[in-house]
Jmol script that loads the backbone (N, CA, C; Angstrom):
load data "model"
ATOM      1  N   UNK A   1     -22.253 -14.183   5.724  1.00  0.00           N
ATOM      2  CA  UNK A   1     -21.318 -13.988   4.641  1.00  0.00           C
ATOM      3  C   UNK A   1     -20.657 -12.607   4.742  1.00  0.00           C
ATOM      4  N   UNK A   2     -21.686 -11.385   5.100  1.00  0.00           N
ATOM      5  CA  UNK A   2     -20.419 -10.124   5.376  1.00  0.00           C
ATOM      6  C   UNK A   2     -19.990  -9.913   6.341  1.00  0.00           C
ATOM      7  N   UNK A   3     -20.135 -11.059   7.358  1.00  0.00           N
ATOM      8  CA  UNK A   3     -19.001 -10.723   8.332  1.00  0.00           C
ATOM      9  C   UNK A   3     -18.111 -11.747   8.278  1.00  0.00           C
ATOM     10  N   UNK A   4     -18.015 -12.558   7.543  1.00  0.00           N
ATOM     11  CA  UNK A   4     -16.673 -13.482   7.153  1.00  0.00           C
ATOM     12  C   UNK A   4     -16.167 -12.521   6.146  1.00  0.00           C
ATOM     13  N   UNK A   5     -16.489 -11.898   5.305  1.00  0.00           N
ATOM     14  CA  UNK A   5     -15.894 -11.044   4.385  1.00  0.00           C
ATOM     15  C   UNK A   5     -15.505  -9.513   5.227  1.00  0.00           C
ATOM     16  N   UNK A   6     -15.513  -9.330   6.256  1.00  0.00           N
ATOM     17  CA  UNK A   6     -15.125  -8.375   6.941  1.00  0.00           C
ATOM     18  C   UNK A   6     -13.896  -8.673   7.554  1.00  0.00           C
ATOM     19  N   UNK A   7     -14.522 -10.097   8.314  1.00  0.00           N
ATOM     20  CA  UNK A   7     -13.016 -10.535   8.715  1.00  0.00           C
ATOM     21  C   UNK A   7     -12.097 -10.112   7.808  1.00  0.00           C
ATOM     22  N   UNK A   8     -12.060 -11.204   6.725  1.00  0.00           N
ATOM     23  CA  UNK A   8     -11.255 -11.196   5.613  1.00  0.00           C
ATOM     24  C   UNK A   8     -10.703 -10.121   5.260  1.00  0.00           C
ATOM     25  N   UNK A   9     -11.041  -9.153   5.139  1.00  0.00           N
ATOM     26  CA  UNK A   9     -10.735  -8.186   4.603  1.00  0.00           C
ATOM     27  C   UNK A   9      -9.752  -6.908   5.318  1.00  0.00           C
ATOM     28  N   UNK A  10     -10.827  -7.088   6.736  1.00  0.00           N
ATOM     29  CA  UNK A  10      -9.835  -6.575   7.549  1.00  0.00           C
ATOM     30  C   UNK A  10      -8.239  -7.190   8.236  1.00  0.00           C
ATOM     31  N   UNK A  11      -7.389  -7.865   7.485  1.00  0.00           N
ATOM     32  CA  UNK A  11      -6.342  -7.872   7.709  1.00  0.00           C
ATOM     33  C   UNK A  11      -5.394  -7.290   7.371  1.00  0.00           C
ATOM     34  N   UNK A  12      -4.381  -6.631   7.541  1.00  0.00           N
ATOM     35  CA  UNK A  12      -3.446  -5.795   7.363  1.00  0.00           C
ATOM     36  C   UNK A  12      -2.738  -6.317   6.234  1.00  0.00           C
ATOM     37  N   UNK A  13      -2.202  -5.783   4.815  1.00  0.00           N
ATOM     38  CA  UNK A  13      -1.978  -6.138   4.009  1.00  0.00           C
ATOM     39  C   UNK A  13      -0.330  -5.650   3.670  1.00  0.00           C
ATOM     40  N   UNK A  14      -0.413  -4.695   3.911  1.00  0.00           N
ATOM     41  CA  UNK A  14       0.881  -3.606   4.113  1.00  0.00           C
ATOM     42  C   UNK A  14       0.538  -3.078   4.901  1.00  0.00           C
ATOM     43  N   UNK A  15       2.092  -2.136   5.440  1.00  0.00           N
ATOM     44  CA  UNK A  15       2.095  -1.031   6.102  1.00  0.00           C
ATOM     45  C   UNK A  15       3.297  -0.036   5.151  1.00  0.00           C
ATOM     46  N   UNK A  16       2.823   1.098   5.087  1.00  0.00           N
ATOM     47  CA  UNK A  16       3.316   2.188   4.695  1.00  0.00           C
ATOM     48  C   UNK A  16       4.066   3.478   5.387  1.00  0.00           C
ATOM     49  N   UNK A  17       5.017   3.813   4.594  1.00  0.00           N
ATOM     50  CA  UNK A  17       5.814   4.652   5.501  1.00  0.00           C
ATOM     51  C   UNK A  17       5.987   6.177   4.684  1.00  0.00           C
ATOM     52  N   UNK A  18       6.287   7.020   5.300  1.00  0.00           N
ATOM     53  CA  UNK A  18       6.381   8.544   4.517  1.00  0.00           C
ATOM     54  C   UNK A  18       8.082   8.385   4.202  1.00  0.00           C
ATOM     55  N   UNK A  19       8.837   7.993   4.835  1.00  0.00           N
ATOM     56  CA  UNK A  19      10.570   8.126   4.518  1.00  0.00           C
ATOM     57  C   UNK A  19      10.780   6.670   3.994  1.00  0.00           C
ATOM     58  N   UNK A  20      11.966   7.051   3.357  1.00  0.00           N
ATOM     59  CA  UNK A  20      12.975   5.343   3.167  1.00  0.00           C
ATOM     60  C   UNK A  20      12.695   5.143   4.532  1.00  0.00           C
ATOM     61  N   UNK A  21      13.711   3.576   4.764  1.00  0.00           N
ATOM     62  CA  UNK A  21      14.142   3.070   5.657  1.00  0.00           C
ATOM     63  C   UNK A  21      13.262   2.603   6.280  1.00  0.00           C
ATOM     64  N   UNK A  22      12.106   2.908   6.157  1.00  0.00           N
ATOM     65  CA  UNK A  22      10.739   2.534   7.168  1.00  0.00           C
ATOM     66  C   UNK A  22      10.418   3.445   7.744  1.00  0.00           C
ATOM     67  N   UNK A  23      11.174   5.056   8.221  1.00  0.00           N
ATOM     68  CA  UNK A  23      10.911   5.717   9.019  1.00  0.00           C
ATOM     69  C   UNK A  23       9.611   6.755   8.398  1.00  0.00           C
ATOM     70  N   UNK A  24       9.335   7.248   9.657  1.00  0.00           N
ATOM     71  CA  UNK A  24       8.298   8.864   9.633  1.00  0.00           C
ATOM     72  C   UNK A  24       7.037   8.108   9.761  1.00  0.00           C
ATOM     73  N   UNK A  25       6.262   9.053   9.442  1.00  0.00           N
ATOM     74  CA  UNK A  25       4.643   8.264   9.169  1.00  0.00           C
ATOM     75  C   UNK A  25       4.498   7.130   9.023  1.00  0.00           C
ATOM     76  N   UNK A  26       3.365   6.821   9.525  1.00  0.00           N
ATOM     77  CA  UNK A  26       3.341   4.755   8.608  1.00  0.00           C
ATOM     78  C   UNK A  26       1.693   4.670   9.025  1.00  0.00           C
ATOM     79  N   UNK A  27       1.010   3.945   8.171  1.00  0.00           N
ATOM     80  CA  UNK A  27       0.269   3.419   8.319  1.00  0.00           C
ATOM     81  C   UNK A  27      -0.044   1.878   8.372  1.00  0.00           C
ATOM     82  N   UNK A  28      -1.046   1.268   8.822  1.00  0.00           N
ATOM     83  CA  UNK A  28      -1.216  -0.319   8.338  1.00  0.00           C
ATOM     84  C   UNK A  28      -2.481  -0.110   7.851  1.00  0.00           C
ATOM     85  N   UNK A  29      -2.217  -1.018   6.253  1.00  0.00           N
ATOM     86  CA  UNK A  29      -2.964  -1.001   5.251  1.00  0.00           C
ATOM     87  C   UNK A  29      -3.753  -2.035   5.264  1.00  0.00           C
ATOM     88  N   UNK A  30      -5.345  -1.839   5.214  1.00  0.00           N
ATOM     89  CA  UNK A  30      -6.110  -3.126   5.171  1.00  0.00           C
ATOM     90  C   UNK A  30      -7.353  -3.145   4.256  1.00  0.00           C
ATOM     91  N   UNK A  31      -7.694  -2.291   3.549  1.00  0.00           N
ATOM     92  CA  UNK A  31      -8.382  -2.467   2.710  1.00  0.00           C
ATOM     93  C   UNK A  31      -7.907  -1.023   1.963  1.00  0.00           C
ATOM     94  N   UNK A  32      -8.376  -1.702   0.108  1.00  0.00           N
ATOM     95  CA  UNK A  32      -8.063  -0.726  -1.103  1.00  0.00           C
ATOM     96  C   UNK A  32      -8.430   0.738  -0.615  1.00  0.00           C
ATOM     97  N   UNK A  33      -7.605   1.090  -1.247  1.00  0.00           N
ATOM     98  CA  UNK A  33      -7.602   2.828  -1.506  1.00  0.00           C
ATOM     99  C   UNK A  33      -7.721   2.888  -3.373  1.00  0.00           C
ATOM    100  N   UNK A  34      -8.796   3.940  -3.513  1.00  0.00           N
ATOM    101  CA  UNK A  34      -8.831   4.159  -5.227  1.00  0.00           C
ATOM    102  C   UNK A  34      -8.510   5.284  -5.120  1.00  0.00           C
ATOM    103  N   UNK A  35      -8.364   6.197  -4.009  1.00  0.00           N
ATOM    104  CA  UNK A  35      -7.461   7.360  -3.866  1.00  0.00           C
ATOM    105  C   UNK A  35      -6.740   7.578  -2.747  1.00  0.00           C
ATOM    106  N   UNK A  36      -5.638   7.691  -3.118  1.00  0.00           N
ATOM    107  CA  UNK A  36      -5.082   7.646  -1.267  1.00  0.00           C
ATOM    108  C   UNK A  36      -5.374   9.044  -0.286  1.00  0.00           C
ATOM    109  N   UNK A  37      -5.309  10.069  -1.503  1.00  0.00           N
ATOM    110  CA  UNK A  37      -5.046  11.509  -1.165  1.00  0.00           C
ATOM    111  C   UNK A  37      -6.330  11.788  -0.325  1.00  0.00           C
ATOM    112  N   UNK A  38      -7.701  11.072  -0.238  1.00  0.00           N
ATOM    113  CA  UNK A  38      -8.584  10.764   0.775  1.00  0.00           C
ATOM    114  C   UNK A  38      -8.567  10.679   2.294  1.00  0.00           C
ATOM    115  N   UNK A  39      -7.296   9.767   2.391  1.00  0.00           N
ATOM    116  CA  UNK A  39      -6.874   9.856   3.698  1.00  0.00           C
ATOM    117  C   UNK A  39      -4.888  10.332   4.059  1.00  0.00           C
ATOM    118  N   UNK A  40      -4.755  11.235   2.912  1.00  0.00           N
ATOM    119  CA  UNK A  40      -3.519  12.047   3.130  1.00  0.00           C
ATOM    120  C   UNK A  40      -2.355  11.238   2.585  1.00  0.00           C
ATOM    121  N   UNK A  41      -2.241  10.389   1.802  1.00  0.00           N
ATOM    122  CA  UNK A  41      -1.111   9.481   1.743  1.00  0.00           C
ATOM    123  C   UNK A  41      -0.966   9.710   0.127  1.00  0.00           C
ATOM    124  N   UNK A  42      -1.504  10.275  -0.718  1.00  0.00           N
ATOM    125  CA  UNK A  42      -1.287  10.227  -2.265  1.00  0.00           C
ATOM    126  C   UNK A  42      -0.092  11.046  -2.583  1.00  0.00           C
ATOM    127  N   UNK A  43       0.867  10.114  -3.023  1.00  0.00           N
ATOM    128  CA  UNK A  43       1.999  10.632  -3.487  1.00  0.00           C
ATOM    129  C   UNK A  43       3.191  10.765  -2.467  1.00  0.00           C
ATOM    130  N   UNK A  44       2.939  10.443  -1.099  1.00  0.00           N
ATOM    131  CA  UNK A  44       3.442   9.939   0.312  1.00  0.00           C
ATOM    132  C   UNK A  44       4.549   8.683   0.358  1.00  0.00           C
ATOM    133  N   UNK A  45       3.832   7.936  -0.284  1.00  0.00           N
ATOM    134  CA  UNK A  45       4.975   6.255   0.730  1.00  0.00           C
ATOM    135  C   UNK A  45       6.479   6.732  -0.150  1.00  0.00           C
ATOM    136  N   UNK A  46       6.989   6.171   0.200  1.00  0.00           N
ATOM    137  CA  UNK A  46       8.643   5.979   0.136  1.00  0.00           C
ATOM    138  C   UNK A  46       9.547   4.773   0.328  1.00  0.00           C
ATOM    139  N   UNK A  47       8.485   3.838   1.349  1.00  0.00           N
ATOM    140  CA  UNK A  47       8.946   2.348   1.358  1.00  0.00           C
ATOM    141  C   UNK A  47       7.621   1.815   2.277  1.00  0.00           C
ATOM    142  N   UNK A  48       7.556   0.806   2.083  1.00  0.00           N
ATOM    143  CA  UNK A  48       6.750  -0.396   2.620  1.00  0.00           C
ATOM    144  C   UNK A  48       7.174  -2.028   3.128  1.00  0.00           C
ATOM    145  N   UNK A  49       5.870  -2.419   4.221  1.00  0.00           N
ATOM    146  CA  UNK A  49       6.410  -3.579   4.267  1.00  0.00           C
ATOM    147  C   UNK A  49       5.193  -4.411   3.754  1.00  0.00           C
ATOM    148  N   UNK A  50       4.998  -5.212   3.158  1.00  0.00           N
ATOM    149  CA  UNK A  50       4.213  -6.077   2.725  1.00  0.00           C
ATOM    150  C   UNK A  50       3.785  -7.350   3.810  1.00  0.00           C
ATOM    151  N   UNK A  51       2.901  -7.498   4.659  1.00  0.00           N
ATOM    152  CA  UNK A  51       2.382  -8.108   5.703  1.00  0.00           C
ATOM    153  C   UNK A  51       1.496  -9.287   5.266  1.00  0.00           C
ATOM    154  N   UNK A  52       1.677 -10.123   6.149  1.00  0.00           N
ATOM    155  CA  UNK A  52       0.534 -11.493   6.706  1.00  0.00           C
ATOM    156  C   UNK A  52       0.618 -12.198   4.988  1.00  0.00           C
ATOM    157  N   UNK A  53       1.608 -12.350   4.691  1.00  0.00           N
ATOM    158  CA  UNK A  53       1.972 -13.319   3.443  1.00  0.00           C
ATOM    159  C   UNK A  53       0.763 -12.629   2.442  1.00  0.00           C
ATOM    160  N   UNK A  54       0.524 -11.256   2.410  1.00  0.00           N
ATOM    161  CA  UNK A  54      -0.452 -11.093   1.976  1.00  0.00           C
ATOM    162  C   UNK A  54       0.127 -10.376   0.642  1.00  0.00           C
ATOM    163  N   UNK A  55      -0.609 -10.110  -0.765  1.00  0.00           N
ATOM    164  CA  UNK A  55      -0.037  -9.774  -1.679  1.00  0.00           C
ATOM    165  C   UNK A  55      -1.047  -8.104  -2.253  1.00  0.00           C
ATOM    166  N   UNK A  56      -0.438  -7.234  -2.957  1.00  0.00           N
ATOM    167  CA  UNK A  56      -0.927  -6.261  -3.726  1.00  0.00           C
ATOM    168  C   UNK A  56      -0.009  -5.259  -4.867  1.00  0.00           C
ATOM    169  N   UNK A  57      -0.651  -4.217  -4.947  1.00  0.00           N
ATOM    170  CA  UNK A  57       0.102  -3.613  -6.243  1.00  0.00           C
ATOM    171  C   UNK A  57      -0.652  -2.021  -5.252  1.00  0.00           C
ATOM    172  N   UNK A  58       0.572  -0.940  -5.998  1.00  0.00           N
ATOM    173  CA  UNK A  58       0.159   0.413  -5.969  1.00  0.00           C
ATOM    174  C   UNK A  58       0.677   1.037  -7.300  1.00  0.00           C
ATOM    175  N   UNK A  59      -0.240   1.820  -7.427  1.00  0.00           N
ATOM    176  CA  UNK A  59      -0.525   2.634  -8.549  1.00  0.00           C
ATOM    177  C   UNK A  59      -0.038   3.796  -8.676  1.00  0.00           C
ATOM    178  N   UNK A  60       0.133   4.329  -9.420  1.00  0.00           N
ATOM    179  CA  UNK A  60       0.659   5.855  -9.869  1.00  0.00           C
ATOM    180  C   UNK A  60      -0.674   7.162 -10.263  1.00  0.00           C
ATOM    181  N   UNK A  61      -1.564   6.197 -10.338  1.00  0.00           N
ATOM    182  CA  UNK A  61      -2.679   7.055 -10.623  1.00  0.00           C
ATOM    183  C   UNK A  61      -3.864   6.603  -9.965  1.00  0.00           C
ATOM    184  N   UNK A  62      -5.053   7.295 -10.079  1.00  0.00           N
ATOM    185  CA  UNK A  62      -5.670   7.354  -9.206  1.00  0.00           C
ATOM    186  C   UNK A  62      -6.567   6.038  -9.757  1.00  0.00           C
ATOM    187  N   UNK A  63      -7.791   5.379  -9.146  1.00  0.00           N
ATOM    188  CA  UNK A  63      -8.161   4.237  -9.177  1.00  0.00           C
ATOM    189  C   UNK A  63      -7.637   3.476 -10.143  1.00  0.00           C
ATOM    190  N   UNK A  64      -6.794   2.914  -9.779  1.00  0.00           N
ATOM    191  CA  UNK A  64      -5.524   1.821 -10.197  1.00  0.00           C
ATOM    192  C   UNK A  64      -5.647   1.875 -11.545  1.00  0.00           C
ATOM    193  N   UNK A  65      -4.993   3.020 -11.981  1.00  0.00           N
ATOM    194  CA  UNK A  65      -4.581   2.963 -13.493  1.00  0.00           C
ATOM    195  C   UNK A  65      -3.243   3.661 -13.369  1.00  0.00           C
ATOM    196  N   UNK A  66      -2.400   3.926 -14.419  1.00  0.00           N
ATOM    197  CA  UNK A  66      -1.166   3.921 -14.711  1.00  0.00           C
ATOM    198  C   UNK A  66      -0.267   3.325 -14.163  1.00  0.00           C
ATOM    199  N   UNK A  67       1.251   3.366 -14.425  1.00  0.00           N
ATOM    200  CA  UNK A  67       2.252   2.695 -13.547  1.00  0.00           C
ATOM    201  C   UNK A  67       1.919   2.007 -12.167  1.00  0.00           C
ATOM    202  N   UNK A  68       2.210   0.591 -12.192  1.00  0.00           N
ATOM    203  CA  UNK A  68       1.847  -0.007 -11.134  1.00  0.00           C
ATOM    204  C   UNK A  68       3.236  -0.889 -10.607  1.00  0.00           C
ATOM    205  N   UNK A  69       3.189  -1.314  -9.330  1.00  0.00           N
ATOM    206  CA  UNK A  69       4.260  -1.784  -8.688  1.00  0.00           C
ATOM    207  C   UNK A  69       3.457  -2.882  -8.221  1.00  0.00           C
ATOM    208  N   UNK A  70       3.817  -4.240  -8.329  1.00  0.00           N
ATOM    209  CA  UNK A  70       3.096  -5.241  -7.120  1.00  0.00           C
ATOM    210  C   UNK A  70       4.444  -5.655  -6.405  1.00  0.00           C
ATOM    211  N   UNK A  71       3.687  -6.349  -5.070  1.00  0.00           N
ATOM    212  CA  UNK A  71       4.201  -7.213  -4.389  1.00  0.00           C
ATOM    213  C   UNK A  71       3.423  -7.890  -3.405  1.00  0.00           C
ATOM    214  N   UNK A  72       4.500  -9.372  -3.241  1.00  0.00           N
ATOM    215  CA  UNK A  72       4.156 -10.484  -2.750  1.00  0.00           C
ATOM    216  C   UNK A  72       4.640 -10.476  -1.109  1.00  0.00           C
ATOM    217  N   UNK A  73       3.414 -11.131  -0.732  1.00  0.00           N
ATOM    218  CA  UNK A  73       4.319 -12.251   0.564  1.00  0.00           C
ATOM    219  C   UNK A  73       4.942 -11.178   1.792  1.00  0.00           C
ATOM    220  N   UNK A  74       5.476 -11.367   2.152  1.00  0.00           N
ATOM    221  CA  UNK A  74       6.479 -10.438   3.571  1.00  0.00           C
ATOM    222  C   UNK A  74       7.359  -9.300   2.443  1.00  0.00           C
ATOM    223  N   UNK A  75       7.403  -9.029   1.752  1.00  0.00           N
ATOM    224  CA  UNK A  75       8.364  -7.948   0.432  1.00  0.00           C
ATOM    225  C   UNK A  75       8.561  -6.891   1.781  1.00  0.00           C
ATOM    226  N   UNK A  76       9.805  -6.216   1.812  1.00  0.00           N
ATOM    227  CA  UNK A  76       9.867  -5.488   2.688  1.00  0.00           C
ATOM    228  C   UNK A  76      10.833  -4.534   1.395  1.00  0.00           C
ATOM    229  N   UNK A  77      10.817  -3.104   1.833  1.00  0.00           N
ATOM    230  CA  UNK A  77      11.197  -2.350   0.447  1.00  0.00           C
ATOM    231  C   UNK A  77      11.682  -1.092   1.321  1.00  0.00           C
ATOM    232  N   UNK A  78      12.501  -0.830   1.380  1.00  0.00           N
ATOM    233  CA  UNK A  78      13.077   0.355   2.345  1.00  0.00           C
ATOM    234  C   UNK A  78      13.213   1.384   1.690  1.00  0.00           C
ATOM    235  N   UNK A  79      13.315   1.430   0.265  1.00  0.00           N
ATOM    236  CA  UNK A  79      13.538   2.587  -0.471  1.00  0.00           C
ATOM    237  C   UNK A  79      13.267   1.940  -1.956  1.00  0.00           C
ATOM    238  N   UNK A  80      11.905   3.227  -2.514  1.00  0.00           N
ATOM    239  CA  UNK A  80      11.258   2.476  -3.380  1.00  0.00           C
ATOM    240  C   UNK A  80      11.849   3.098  -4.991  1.00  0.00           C
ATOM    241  N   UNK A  81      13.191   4.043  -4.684  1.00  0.00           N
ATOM    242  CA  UNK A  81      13.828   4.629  -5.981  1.00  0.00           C
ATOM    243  C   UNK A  81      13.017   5.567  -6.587  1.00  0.00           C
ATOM    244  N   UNK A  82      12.836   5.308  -8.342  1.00  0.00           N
ATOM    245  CA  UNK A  82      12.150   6.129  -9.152  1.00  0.00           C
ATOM    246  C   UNK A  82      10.648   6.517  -8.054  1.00  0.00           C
ATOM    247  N   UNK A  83      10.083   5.238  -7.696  1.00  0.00           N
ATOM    248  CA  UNK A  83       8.814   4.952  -7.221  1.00  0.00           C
ATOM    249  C   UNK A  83       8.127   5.937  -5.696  1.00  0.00           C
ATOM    250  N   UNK A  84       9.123   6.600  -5.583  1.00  0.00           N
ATOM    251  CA  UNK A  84       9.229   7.165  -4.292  1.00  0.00           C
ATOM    252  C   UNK A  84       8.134   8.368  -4.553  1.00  0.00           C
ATOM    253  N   UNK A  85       7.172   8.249  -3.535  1.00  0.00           N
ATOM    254  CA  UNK A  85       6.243   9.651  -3.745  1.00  0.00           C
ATOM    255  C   UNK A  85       5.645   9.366  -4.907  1.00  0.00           C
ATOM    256  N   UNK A  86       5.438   8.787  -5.549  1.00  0.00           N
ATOM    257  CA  UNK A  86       4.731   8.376  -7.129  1.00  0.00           C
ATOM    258  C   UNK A  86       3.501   7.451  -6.729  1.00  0.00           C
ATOM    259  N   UNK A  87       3.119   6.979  -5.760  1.00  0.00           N
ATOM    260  CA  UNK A  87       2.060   6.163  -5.873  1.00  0.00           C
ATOM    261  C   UNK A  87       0.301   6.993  -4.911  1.00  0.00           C
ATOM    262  N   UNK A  88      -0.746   6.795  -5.933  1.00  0.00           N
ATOM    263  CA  UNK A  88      -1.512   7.452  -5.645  1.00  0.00           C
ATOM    264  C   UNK A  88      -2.936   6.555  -5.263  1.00  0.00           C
ATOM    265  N   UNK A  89      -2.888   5.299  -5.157  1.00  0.00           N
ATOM    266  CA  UNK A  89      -4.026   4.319  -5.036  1.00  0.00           C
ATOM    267  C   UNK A  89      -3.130   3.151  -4.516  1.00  0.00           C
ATOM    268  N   UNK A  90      -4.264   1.795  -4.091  1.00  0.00           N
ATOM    269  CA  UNK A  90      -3.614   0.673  -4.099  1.00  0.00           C
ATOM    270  C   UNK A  90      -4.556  -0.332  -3.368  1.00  0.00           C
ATOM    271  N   UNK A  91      -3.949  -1.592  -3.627  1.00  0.00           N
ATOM    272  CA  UNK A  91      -4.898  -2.600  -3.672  1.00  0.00           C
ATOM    273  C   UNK A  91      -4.742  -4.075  -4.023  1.00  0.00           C
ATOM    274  N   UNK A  92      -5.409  -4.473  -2.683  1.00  0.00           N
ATOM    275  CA  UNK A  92      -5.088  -5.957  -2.294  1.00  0.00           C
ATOM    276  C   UNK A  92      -5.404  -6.778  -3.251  1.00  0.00           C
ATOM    277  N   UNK A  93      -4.266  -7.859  -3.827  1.00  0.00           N
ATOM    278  CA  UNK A  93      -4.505  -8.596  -4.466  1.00  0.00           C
ATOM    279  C   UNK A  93      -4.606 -10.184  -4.452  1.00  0.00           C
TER     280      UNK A  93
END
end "model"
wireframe off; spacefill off
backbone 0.3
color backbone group
């Protein structure tokens, strides 16, 4: 059972980027962050692509409380507006 739940889990959910457009930094996202600033990304993305028909939400605060953004499916987001640099957690849904 935890290595079917490893599988699972380890699939790429998003990938994240430091600029609009997709550019600069990027990571691929595969399991929750309750802080991003852990591994350098809190307050970082700027756009994303939402991967493997897979769905989640990011947060504005730290273990997923305040302002939240979800998305579904392939969502590809090149420039995330107000949302830009504002997200500090996040997590597969």
């Amino acid at each position: 059972r935890a290595l079917a739940m490893t599988v699972l889990t380890s699939v790429d959910y998003a990938t994240i980027y430091d600029f609009t457009s997709f550019n600069g930094s990027y990571m691929n996202v595969s399991q929750d962050y309750s802080a991003l600033n852990v591994i350098g990304w809190s307050d970082k993305i700027s756009s994303f692509k939402g991967r493997n028909a897979e769905t989640g939400m990011f947060y504005v605060d730290w273990f997923y409380q305040g302002t939240w953004y979800a998305f579904c499916c392939s969502t590809q987001v090149g420039n995330l507006g107000v949302f830009s640099n504002t997200f500090s957690s996040m997590l597969r849904t």
